[in-house]
C-alpha positions, 0 to 999 in steps of 0.5 A: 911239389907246390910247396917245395917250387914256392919255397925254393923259387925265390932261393934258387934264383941267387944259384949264380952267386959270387963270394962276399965277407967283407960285410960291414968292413968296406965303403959302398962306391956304387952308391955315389953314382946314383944320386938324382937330381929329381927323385923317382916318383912311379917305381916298380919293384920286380922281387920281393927283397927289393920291395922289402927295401923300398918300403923299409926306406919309406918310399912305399908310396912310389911303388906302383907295381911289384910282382905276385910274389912281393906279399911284405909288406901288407900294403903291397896286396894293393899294389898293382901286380906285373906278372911274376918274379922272372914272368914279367907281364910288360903290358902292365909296366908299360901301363903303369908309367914307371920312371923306374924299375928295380931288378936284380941281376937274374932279370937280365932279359928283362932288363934288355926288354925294358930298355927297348921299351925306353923304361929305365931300370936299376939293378942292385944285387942281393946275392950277399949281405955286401949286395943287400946293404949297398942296395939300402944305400943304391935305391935311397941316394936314387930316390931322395931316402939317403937318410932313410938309408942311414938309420936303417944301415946304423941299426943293423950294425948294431944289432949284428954287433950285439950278436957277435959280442954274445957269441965271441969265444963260443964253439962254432957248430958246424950248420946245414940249412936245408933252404928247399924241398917238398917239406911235409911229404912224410920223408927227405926227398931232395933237399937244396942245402945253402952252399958256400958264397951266397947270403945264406952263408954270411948269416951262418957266419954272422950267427956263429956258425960254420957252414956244414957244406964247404964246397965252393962251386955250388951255392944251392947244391941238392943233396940226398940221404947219404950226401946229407949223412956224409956232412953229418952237420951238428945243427940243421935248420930248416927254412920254411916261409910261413910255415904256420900256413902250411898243412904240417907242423914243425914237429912233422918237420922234425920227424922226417929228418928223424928218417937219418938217425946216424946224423948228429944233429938228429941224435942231439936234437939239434933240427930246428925250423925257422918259419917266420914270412922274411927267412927265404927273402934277402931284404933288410929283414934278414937281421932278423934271421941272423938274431932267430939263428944265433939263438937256435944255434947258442941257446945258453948265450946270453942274450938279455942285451938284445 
């Protein structure tokens, strides 16, 4: 039960997500109301994905406080902890003198709080890739890291570029991503699937694939056996963060889904893990989810280019 609560909590807490594909199509407006004259000197991060954007944009050395939960990158183990992800422990913010803190829209009560306290904060949303790349720009023009910024939105274009151009004119598997549930418990219990209008779906898209689960109402929607026999998915992929610390192995990853045997992603093999430390946290590493699932899902594409 543990595992499935740490994989599931930092996911589950985007549930109120909105639709979003306009993902490298549209110019960003809310970033040109946050330039500042004096730059941010003591920031605190309340999420994972934005202290993986603050440290990407070299301002690593501005954060003074992040939560338990923000573990990348390594340096912030040294980091003065505020209480958890939607726990905050105020006392601590209000010790360390933070000129910011970074939330995003789940913090709602926090944010009230520590605007009674007089602390100013920002939010940026990291529902959608929209939301992911328009905070590198948000948090950069904030804090005197616009050019930072631009390098790092140039490179993931690039890379997203290269990706489609492998998969152009290839089919388009239909794809489940289980996104939490007690993995290694030697059976499928209830498994959260990602939904429809969330960033878990633009990264389908961008790899190219199709969402198995098309119903818009439900982002992270928990589903059965037979509800997962029902969409029967061409591809499942399962996403397990640091998966190499766990007390199971991906083949016994693979072995509980082989209690569906009618589904077709199991009848062709086609269950996949995806384990690396960055795939449950939408920060600017999820280009590299984008690339790992392109290749599970187009395995005889070429990708020598990338």
């Amino acid at each position: 039960m543990q595992k499935k609560i740490l994989i599931a909590v930092i996911v589950l807490s985007f549930v109120a997500s909105y639709a979003g594909k306009a993902f490298l199509n549209r110019e960003t407006d809310a970033a040109r109301d946050t330039t500042r004259a004096t730059p941010y000197a003591r920031i605190i991060s309340m999420a994972p994905s934005t202290t993986e954007t603050l440290y990407a944009l070299g301002l690593g050395d501005r954060v003074v406080g992040v939560t338990r939960y923000c573990t990348y990158p390594p340096e912030t183990a040294d980091v003065t902890k505020v209480g958890g992800f939607l726990d905050p422990n105020f006392e601590a913010i209000v010790a360390l003198r933070p000129d910011l803190v970074i939330v995003l829209p789940v913090h709602g009560d926090t944010r009230g709080r520590l605007r009674e306290l007089g602390i100013e904060t920002l939010e940026v949303d990291h529902r959608t890739l929209d939301g992911i790349l328009d905070s590198l720009n948000i948090i950069g023009n904030a804090s005197d890291a616009t050019p930072k910024a631009n390098a790092i939105l140039a490179d993931i274009h690039a890379r997203v570029d290269r990706v489609r151009a492998a998969t152009a004119g290839l089919p388009k598997p239909r794809v489940l991503i289980s996104a939490g549930r007690n993995a290694g418990a030697g059976e499928l219990q209830e498994v959260y699937v990602a939904g429809k209008g969330q960033w878990y779906d633009d990264v389908i898209e961008m790899a190219g694939g199709v969402n198995a689960f098309e119903n818009e109402a439900i982002q992270f929607p928990s589903l059965t056996g037979e509800g997962l026999l029902r969409l029967d998915p061409d591809v499942v992929v399962e996403l397990i963060r640091n998966l190499d610390a766990m007390d199971f192995t991906e083949a016994d990853v693979v072995r509980e889904w082989g209690t569906l045997p009618d589904m077709q992603a199991v009848q062709t093999g086609r269950v996949h893990v995806l384990g690396q430390d960055y795939v449950t946290i939408p920060g600017p590493r999820f280009i590299n989810t984008v690339e790992d699932l392109a290749r599970l899902l187009h395995p005889g594409a070429d990708w020598s280019a990338q």
